[in-house]
Every structure is written in structure tokens, then in C-alpha cells.
FIZA-256978 format. One record per residue (C-alpha): residue number from 1; z, y, x. Coordinates in Angstrom, 3 decimals. Layout:
// FIZA-256978
[atom NUM; [Z; Y; X]]
...
END
This chain:
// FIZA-256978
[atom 1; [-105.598; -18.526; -32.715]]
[atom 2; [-108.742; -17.127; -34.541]]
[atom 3; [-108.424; -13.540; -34.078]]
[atom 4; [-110.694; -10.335; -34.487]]
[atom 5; [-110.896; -10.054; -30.749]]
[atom 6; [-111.981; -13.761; -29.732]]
[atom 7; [-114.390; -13.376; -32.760]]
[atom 8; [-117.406; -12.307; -29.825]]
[atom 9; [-117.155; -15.017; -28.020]]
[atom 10; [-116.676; -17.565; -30.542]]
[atom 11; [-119.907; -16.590; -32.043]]
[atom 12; [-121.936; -16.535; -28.850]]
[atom 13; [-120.631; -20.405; -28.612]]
[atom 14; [-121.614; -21.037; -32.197]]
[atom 15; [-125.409; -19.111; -32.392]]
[atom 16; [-126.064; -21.045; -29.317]]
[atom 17; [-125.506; -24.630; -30.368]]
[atom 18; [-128.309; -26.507; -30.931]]
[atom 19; [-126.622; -27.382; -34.951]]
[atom 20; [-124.581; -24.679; -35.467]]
[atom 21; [-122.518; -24.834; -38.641]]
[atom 22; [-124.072; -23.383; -42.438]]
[atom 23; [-122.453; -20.040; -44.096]]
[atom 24; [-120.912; -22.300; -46.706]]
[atom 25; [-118.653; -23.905; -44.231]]
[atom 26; [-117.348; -21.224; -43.237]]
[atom 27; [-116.710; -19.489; -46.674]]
[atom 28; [-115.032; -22.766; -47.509]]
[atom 29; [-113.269; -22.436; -45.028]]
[atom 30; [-112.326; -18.926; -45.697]]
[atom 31; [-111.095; -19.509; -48.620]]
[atom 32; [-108.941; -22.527; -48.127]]
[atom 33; [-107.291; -19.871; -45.668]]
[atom 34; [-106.923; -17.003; -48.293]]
[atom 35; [-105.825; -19.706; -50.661]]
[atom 36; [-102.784; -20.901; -48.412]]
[atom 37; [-101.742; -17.669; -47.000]]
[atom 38; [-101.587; -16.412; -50.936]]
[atom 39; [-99.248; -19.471; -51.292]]
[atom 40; [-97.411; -18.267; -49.000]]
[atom 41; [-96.880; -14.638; -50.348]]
[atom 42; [-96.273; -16.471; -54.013]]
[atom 43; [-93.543; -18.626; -52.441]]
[atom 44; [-92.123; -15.147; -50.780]]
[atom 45; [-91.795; -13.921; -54.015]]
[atom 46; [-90.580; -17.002; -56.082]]
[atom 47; [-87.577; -16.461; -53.102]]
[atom 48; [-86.795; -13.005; -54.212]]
[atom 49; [-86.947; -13.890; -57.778]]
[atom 50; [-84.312; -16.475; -57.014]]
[atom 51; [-82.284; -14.260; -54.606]]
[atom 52; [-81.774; -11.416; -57.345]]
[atom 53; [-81.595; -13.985; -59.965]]
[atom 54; [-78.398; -15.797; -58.274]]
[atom 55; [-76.919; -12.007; -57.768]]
[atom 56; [-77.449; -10.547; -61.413]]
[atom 57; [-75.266; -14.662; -61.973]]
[atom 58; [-72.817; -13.890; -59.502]]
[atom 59; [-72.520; -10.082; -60.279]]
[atom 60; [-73.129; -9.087; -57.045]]
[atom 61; [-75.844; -6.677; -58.261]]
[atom 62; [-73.317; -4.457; -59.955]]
[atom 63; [-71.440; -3.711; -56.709]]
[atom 64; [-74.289; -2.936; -54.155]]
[atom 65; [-75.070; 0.099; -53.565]]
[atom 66; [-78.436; 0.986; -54.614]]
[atom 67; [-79.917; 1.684; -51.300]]
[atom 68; [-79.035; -1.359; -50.265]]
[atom 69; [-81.023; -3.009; -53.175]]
[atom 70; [-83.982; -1.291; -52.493]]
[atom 71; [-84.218; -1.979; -48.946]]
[atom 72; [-83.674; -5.901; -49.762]]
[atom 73; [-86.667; -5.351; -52.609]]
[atom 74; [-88.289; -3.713; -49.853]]
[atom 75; [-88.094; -6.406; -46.833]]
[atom 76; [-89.022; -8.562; -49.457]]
[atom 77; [-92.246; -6.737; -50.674]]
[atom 78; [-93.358; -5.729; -47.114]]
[atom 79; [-93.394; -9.370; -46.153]]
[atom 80; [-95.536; -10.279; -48.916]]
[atom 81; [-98.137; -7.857; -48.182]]
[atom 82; [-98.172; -8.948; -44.361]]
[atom 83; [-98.823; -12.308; -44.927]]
[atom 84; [-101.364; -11.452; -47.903]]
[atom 85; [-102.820; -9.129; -45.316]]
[atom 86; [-102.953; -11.611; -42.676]]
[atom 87; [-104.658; -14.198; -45.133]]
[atom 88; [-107.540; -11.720; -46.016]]
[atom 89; [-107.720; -10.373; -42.418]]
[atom 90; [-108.588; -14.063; -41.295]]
[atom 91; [-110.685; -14.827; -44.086]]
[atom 92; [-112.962; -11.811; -43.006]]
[atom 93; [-113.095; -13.146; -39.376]]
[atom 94; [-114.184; -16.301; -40.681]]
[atom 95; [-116.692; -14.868; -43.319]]
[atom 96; [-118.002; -12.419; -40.559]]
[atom 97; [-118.836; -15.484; -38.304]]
[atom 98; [-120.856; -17.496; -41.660]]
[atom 99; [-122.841; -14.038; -42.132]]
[atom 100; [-123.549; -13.524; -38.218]]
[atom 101; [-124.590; -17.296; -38.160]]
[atom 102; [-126.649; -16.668; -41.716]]
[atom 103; [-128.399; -13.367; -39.842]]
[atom 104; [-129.803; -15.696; -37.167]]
[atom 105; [-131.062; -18.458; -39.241]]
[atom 106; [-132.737; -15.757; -42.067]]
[atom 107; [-130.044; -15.117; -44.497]]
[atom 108; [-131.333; -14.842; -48.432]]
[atom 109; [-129.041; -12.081; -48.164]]
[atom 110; [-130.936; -9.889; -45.808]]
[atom 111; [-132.132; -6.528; -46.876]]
[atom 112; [-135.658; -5.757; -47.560]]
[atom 113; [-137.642; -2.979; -48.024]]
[atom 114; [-140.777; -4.943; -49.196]]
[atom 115; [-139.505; -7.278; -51.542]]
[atom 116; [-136.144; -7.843; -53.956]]
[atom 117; [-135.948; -11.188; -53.913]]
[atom 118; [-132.705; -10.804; -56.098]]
[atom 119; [-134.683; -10.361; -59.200]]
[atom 120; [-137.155; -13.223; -58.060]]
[atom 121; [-137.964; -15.816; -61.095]]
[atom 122; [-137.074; -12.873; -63.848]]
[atom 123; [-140.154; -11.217; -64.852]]
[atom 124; [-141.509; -14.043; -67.039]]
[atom 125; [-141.968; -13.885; -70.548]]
[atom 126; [-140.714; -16.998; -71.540]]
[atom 127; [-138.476; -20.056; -69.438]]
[atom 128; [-142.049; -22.128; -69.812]]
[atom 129; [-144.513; -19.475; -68.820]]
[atom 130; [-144.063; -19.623; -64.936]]
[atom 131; [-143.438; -22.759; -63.218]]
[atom 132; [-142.105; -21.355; -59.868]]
[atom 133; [-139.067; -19.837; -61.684]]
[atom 134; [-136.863; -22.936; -59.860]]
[atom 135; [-138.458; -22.112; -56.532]]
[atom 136; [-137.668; -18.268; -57.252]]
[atom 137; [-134.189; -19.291; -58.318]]
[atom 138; [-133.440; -21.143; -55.776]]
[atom 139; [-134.068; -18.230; -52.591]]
[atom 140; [-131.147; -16.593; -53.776]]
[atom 141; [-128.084; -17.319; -55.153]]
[atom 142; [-125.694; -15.440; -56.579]]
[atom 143; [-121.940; -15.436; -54.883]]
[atom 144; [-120.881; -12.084; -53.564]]
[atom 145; [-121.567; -11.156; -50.277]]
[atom 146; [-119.501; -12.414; -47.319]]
[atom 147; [-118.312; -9.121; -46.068]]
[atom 148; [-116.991; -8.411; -49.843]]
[atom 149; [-112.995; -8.806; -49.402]]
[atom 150; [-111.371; -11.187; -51.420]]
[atom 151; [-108.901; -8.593; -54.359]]
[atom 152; [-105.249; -8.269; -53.885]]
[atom 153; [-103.180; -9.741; -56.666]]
[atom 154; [-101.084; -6.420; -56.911]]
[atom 155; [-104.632; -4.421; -57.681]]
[atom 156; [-104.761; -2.118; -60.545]]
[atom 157; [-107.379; -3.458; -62.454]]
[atom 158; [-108.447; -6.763; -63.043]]
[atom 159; [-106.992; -9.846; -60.553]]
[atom 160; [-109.986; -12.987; -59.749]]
[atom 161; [-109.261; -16.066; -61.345]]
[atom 162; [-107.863; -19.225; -59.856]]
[atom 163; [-110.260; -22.114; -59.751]]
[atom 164; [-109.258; -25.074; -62.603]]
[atom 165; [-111.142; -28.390; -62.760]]
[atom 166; [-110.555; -28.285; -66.897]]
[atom 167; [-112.600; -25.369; -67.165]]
[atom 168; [-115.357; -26.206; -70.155]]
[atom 169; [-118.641; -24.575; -68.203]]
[atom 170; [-121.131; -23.157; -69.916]]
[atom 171; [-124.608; -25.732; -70.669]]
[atom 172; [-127.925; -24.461; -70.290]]
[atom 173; [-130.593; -25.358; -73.050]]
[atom 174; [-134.010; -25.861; -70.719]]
[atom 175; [-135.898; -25.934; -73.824]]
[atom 176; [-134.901; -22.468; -75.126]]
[atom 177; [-137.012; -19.292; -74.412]]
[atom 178; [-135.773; -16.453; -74.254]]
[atom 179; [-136.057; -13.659; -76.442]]
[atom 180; [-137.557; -9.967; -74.678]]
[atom 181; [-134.302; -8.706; -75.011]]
[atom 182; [-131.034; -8.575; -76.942]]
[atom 183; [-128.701; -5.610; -78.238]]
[atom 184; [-125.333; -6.443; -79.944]]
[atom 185; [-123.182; -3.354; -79.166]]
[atom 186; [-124.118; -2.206; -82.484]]
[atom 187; [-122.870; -4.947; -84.356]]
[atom 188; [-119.250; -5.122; -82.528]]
[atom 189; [-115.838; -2.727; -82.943]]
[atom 190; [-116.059; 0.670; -81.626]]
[atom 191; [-115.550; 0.844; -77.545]]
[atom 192; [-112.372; 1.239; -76.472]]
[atom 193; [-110.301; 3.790; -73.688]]
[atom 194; [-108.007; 1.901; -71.506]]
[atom 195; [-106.985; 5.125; -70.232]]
[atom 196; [-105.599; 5.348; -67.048]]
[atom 197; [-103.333; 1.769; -66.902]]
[atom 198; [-105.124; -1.174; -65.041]]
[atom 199; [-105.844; -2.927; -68.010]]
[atom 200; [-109.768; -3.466; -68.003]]
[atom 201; [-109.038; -7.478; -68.347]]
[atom 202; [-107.316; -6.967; -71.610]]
[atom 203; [-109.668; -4.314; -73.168]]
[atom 204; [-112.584; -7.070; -72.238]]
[atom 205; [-110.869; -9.625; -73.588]]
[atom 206; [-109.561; -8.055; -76.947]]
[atom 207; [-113.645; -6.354; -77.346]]
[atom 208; [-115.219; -10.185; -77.186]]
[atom 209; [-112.499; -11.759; -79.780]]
[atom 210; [-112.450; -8.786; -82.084]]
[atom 211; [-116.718; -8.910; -81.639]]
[atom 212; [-116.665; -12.727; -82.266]]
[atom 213; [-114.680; -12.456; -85.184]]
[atom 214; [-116.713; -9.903; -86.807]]
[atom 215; [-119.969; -12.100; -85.879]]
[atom 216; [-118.028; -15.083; -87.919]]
[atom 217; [-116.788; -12.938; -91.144]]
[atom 218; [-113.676; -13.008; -90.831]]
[atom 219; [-111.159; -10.747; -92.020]]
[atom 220; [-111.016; -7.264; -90.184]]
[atom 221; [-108.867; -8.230; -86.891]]
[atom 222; [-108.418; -5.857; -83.864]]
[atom 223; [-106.098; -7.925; -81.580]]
[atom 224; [-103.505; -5.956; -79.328]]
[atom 225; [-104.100; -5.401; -76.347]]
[atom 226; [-100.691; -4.393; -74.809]]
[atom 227; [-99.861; -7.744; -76.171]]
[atom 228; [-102.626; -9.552; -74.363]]
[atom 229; [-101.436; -7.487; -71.131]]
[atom 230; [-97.980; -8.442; -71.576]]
[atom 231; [-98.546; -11.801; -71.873]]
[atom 232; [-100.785; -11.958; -69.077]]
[atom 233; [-98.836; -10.376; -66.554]]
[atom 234; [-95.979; -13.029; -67.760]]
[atom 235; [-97.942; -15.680; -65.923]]
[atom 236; [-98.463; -13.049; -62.625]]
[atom 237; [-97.158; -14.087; -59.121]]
[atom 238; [-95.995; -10.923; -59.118]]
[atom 239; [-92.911; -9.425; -58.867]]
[atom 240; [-91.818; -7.568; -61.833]]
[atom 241; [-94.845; -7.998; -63.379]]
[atom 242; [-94.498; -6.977; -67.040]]
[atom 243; [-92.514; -3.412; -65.578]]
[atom 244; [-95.894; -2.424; -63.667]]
[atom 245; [-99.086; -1.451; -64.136]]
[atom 246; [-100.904; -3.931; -62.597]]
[atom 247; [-104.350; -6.220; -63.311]]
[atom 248; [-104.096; -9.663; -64.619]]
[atom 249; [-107.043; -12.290; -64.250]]
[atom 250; [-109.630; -12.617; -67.142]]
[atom 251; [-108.456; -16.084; -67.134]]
[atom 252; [-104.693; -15.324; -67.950]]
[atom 253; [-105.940; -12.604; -70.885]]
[atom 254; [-107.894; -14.929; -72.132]]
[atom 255; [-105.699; -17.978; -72.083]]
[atom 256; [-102.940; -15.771; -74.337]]
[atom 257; [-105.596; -16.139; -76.728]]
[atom 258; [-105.333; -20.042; -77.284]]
[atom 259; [-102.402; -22.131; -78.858]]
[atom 260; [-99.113; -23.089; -77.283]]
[atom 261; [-95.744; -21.409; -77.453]]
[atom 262; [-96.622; -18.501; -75.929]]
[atom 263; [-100.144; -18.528; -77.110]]
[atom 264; [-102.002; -16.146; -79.962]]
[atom 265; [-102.495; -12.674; -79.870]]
[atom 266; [-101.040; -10.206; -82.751]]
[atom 267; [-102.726; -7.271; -84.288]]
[atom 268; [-103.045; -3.871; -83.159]]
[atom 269; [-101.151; -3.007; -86.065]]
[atom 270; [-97.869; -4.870; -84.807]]
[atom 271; [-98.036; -3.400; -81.658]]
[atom 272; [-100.697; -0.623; -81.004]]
[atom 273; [-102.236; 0.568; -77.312]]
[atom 274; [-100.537; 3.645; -75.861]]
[atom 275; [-101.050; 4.954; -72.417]]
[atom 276; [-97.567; 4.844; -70.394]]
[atom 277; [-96.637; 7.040; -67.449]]
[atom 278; [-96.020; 5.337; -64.112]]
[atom 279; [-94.291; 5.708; -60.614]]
[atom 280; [-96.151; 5.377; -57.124]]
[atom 281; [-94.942; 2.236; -56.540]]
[atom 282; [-97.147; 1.310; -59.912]]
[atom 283; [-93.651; 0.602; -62.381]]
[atom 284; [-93.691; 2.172; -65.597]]
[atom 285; [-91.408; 5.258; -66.309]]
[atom 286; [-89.892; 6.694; -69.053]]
[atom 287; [-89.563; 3.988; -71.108]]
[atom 288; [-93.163; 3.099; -71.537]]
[atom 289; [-94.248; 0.786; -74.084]]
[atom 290; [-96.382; -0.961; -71.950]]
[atom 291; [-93.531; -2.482; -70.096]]
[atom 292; [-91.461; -3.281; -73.122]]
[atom 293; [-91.478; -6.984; -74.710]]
[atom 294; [-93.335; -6.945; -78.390]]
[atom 295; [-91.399; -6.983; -81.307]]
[atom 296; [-90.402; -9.935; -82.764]]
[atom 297; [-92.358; -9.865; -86.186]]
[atom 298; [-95.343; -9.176; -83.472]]
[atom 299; [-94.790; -12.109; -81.690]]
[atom 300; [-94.534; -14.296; -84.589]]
[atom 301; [-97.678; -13.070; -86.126]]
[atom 302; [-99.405; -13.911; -82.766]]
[atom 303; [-99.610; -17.544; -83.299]]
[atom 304; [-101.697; -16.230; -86.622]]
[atom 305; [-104.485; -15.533; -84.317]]
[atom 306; [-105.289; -18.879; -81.754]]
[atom 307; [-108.752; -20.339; -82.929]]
[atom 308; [-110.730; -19.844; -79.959]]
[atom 309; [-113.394; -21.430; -77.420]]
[atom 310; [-114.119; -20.304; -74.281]]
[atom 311; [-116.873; -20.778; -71.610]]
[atom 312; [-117.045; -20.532; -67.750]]
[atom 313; [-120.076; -19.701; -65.931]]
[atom 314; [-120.635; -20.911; -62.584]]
[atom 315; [-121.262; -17.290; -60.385]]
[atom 316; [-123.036; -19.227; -57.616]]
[atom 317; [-125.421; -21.362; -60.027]]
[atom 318; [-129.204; -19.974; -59.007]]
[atom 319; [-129.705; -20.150; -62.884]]
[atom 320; [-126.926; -17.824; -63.670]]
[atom 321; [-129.082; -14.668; -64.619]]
[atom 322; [-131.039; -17.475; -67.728]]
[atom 323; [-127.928; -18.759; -68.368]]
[atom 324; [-125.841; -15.248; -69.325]]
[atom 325; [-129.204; -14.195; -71.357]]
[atom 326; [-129.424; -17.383; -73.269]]
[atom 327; [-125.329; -16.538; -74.197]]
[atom 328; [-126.395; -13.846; -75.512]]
[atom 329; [-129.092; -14.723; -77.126]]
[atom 330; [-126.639; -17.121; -79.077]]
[atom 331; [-125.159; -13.756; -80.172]]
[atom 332; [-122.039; -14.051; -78.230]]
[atom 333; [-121.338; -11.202; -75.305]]
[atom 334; [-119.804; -12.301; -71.853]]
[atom 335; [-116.478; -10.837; -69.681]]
[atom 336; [-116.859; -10.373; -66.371]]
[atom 337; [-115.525; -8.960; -63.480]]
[atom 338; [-117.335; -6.722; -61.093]]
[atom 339; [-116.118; -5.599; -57.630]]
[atom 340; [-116.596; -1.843; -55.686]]
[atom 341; [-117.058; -0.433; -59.522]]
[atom 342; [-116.505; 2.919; -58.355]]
[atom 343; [-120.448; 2.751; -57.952]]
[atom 344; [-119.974; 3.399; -62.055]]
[atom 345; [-118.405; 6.805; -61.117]]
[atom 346; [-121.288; 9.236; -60.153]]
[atom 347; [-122.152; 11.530; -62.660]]
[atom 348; [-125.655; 10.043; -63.817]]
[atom 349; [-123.877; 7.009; -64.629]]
[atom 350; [-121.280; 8.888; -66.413]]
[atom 351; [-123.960; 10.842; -68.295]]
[atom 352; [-126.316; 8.632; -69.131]]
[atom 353; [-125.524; 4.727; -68.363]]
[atom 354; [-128.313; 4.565; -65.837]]
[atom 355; [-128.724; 5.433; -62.532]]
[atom 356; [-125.984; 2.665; -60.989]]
[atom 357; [-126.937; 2.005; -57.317]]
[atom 358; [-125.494; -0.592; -54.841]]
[atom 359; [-122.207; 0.000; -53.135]]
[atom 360; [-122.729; 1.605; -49.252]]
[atom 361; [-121.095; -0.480; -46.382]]
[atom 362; [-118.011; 2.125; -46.593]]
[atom 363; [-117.655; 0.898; -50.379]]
[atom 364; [-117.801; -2.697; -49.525]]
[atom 365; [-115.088; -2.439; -47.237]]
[atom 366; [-112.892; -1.203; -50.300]]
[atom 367; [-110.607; -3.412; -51.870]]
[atom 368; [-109.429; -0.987; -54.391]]
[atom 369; [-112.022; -0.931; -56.954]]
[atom 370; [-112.273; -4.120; -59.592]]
[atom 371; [-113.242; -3.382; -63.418]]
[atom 372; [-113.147; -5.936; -65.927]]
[atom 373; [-116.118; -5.215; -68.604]]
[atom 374; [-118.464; -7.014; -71.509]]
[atom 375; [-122.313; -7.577; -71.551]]
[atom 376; [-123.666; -7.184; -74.845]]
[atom 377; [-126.771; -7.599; -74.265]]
[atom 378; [-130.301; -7.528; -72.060]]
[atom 379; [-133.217; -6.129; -71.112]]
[atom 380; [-135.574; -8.857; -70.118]]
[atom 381; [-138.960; -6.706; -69.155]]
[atom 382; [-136.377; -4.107; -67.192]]
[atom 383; [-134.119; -6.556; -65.532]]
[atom 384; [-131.009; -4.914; -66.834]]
[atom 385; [-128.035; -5.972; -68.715]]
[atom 386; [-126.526; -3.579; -71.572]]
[atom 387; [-122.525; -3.958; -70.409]]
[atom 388; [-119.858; -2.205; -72.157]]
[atom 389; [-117.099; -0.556; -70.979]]
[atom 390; [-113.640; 0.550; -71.334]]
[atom 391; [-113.458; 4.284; -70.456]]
[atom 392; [-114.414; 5.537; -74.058]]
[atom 393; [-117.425; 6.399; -76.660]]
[atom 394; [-117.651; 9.391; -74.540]]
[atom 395; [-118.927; 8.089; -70.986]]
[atom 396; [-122.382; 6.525; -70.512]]
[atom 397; [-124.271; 5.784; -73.251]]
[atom 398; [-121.511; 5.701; -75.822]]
[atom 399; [-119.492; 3.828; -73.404]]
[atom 400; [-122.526; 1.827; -72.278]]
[atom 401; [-124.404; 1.173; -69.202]]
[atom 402; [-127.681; -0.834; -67.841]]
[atom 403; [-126.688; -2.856; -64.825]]
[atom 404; [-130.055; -4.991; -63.066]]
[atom 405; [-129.739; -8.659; -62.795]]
[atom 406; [-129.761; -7.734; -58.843]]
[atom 407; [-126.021; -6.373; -59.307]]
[atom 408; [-124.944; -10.069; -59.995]]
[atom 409; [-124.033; -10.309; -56.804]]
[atom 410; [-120.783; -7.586; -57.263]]
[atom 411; [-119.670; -9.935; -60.314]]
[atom 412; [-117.291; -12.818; -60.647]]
[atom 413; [-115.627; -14.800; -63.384]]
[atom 414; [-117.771; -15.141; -66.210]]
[atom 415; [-117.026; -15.782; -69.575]]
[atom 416; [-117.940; -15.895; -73.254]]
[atom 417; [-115.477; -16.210; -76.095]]
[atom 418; [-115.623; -16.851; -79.628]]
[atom 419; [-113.220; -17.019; -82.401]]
[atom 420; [-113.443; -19.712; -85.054]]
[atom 421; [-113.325; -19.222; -88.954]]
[atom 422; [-109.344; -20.898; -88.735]]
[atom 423; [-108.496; -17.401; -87.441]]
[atom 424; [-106.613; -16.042; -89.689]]
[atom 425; [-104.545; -12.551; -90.661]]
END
């Protein structure tokens, strides 16, 4: 069994062979184990779905005691998070061994006083201008680092997406050059305050549709985004889902968007943000409308509000840096999700937008912070990317800050959405 304490001795074995195995095996490999193990915790909890479901039938919910109920919920829950534990615990081992492995054949991840390579084949002025941009490119790519932990479905903030072979990726134009920069957050709504729910994804989500729209000139739209939350968390593994306050993926926020019977998104007028209380174990209290179904006349007005596209970029493509400026070049801002974004906390980068520096190795090893934001534009000449946030006008730069193409690395699931002139209201 591959376990933190053989993990010595299995890598003497493996730096020692004369053709030892590449990282990317063994962050294949990694994941295919993450991957099952989560299986496994979703099938624990499609089992206690069915177990209360066939007791609320059989009315054998109304008799127990509630003690007894909780500790079922809770044998149920705790076995979840062991196997979900498990799965992450061997992913690490097996990541750990691709980065030792990567460390003795000269990783392009290795740390260097002299030289950032991560912003190699970015200080042109144009795609045409320097010829070694696909050699630069190509020394470093741009998939998080191996000791980065995989997120825990139950986070509160935003959950990573599950691959999907129908995704419609983003194409890069070769022949376009790119402008010196580009600023839209002017020409969007007003930055939003999630507050202090977990629902960055949402708030990302709801800022590019209600930005696209505006771009197309289209009646005045700001979609909802408890309703894009509820609807997300309908399609969560989770348990309970819609009662907690818990992240969805950008994928499932932005897949309420698009048509289908539970497809659409309604107004904020039909059913308005509002900041619920919660309990420790993250379900809402006090009858908090962000656990409550939307109306009816909401729901029906959702499927107002489907014309859509969306794009995927590919976060290990070397070209990914040319290929989120050219987006926005096209006028059309980017979600994303970013991992360790307490980094966004200090107070520089709560004063001014600037300032962000990389996560220390105690902040790697922290599962606990994943933000969901919007890029709205770039910097070329400075290597930063104007993102928006969530946390209200007030922090930043008027909710605004400059993150350097070298952060790419910390972000995941890319993607740019725009409405089309069917919306309607």
C-alpha cells in the first residue's frame, strides 16, 4: 500500500533508475486516485440520501429520537470525509514523488533568484515582434504546483470543476496582436459584496453575464445571484446542499445560465441577494433566504434569461497568458478560480489592489482558501491582470486588484461568457 511512510524508500528506487518516470505520470496518476476516492465519498452520500429518503416514506423519521438522527447523519458525514481525506492524502504522496523526481531532473518549477521564468515570452510588444515567444512559452507551463492540494467539495467558496469532453475551448487567433493593455471595469455593473456566504462562483458568474449584456445593449439586466447559487448547489454531491453555505463549481453557476428545464437565471428583482446567518456545521439558520427555493414567478421568469456562450481555457496550455489577453481584448472579461487567496488579505492589497505576493509553504498547505473572481482587463508592459472582486467598491482599488501573469499558476477553471441579443427581460 502506498503510504506516507514507504514514500522514502520508494523514491530512492525511483531517482535511481536509469528511466525513471516524468511528473505528469504521476499527477495523472494522482488524480485518477482523487477522482475515484471522490466517487466513493459521492456514492456515501447518494446512500444517505436514500437511507433518509426511504425513512421520511416509511415515517420512521417522525418517531426517532433526534439524537439518534444526528448520530446516523453523523456516521454518515464522518465517513465521507475519511475517505475524501484518504483520496487527497494519497494524491499528495503521489504528487510529492512527481515533484521529488521533477527536483532531480531540473523542474521548470524551481525557484530562482536570478531569473522569473514565469513571465518568460511576455514582455513583447506585439505576438510578431519576438520570435522566441514559443521557446519562452514552452519552459513553463502553467498547472498549479504539485504540492497545491486538490479543494474539498464541502469548501466555502468556490468547488473545481469536473473535467467534460463537450467543453467548447477557447481558439487562439495567431495573427492578432495584442493591444498594450485593456481596462473594462469601467464599462461593466458596479462590483458587488458577497458578504460573508461562500458564494464567490455566483457573484463571478452573475458580474460576466450582467457585463456581457451591457457590452451587447441589451435591456438593463442584473441576474440573481441567490438564484444562480441555488441552482448550483442543486447539482452538488453534497448533502443538503441548498440548506448550507457552501461553494459550487464555476461550471455548475455557469451552466444555470443556459437552457433546459432548470436552466435561465431570473432578475435580481425577483429574488434579490441578502446575507443569511449560519451554524458551525455551515447550514443556514433562522430561516435564511439563501436556503429557501425561489418563488415561483422567479423561476418562471428565469427561462427569460438563457442566451448564452461560454468558453473554456485550457490552464496547462503554455499559451494561456496570450490567450486570456486576446479574450479580453475581444472585450469580454474571464472567471476564474484562484487557490490560497488569503494572499488577497494583507492590508496593502486591501488598500490599494497592489502589493499581492505568492503564498508561503504554510499557505500552500491550506486547503481552506478558494475565491472565485473576474479579469477585466491587462496590463501588458507590467505583466499584471486588472481582476475584480467580490468583497465590495470599498476594498482594493474600488474592488479591484493587479495580479502578474506569474500568479497563473494559483488559478484554475477559466472562462469567458457572453450573453446574446435573444436575452431578453
Amino acid at each position: 500500500m502506498l503510504t506516507p511512510q514507504r514514500l522514502p524508500y520508494i523514491l530512492s528506487l525511483l531517482i535511481q533508475s536509469e528511466n525513471p518516470l516524468p511528473m505528469s505520470f504521476f499527477n495523472i496518476l494522482a488524480g485518477a486516485a482523487e477522482e475515484n476516492f471522490n466517487l466513493g465519498a459521492e456514492a456515501i452520500d447518494v446512500a444517505h440520501r436514500t437511507h433518509n429518503g426511504l425513512f421520511d416514506a416509511l415515517g420512521v423519521n417522525n418517531i426517532l429520537p433526534t439524537p439518534v438522527k444526528n448520530l446516523t447523519d453523523g456516521i454518515y458525514d464522518t465517513n465521507r470525509a475519511i475517505v475524501s481525506a484518504t483520496g487527497k492524502k494519497t494524491a499528495g504522496v503521489l504528487r510529492t514523488i512527481g515533484g521529488a523526481l521533477s527536483g532531480d531532473q531540473g523542474s521548470p518549477h524551481d525557484d530562482s533568484e536570478e531569473e522569473d521564468k514565469t513571465n518568460a515570452g511576455y514582455n513583447d510588444n506585439s505576438d510578431e515582434e519576438n520570435v522566441d515567444d514559443n521557446k519562452d512559452d514552452a519552459d513553463y507551463n502553467y498547472l498549479a504546483p504539485e504540492d497545491i492540494p486538490p479543494p474539498d467539495p464541502h469548501r466555502h467558496g468556490i468547488c473545481p470543476d469536473r473535467p467534460d469532453d463537450r467543453d467548447h475551448m477557447f481558439q487562439y487567433d495567431s495573427s492578432h496582436i495584442l493591444s498594450h493593455g485593456v481596462d473594462l471595469r469601467y464599462l461593466g455593473p458596479p462590483v458587488y459584496d458577497q458578504g460573508k456566504m461562500g458564494c464567490c462562483c455566483p457573484h463571478a458568474v452573475a458580474g460576466a453575464f450582467e457585463f456581457s449584456a451591457m457590452q451587447q445593449n441589451l435591456p438593463y439586466f442584473s441576474p440573481s445571484r441567490l438564484f444562480i447559487w441555488y441552482r448550483g448547489r442543486q447539482k452538488s454531491p453534497v448533502h443538503d446542499a441548498v440548506k448550507k453555505n457552501i461553494g459550487i463549481s464555476l461550471r455548475d453557476a455557469i451552466q444555470s445560465l443556459v437552457p433546459g428545464p432548470k436552466g435561465g437565471v431570473c432578475s435580481e428583482d425577483d429574488w434579490s441577494y441578502e446575507v443569511g446567518e449560519y451554524n458551525e456545521k455551515k447550514y443556514f439558520i433562522n430561516n435564511a433566504k439563501a436556503a429557501q427555493k425561489p418563488p415561483t414567478l422567479a423561476i418562471a421568469h428565469s427561462h427569460q434569461h438563457t442566451a448564452v456562450t461560454y468558453k473554456r481555457f485550457n490552464a496547462g496550455d503554455k499559451l494561456l497568458a496570450k490567450k486570456l489577453m486576446q479574450c479580453l481584448d475581444k472585450g469580454i472579461p474571464f472567471v476564474f478560480g484562484m487557490h490560497h487567496c488569503d494572499i488577497l488579505k494583507t492590508d496593502v492589497v486591501k488598500d490599494t489592489g497592489r502589493g499581492i505576493k505568492k503564498p508561503t509553504a504554510k499557505q500552500m498547505r491550506d486547503q481552506t482558501h478558494e475565491h472565485a473572481l473576474m479579469a477585466v482587463g491587462y496590463i501588458k508592459e507590467e505583466k499584471i491582470f486588472i481582476i475584480r472582486n467580490s468583497w465590495g467598491a470599498d476594498w482594493g482599488d474600488n474592488g479591484h486588484f493587479y495580479m502578474p501573469f506569474s500568479f497563473l499558476y494559483l488559478c484554475y477553471d477559466f472562462w469567458s461568457i457572453k450573453a446574446h441579443k435573444g436575452t431578453q427581460h
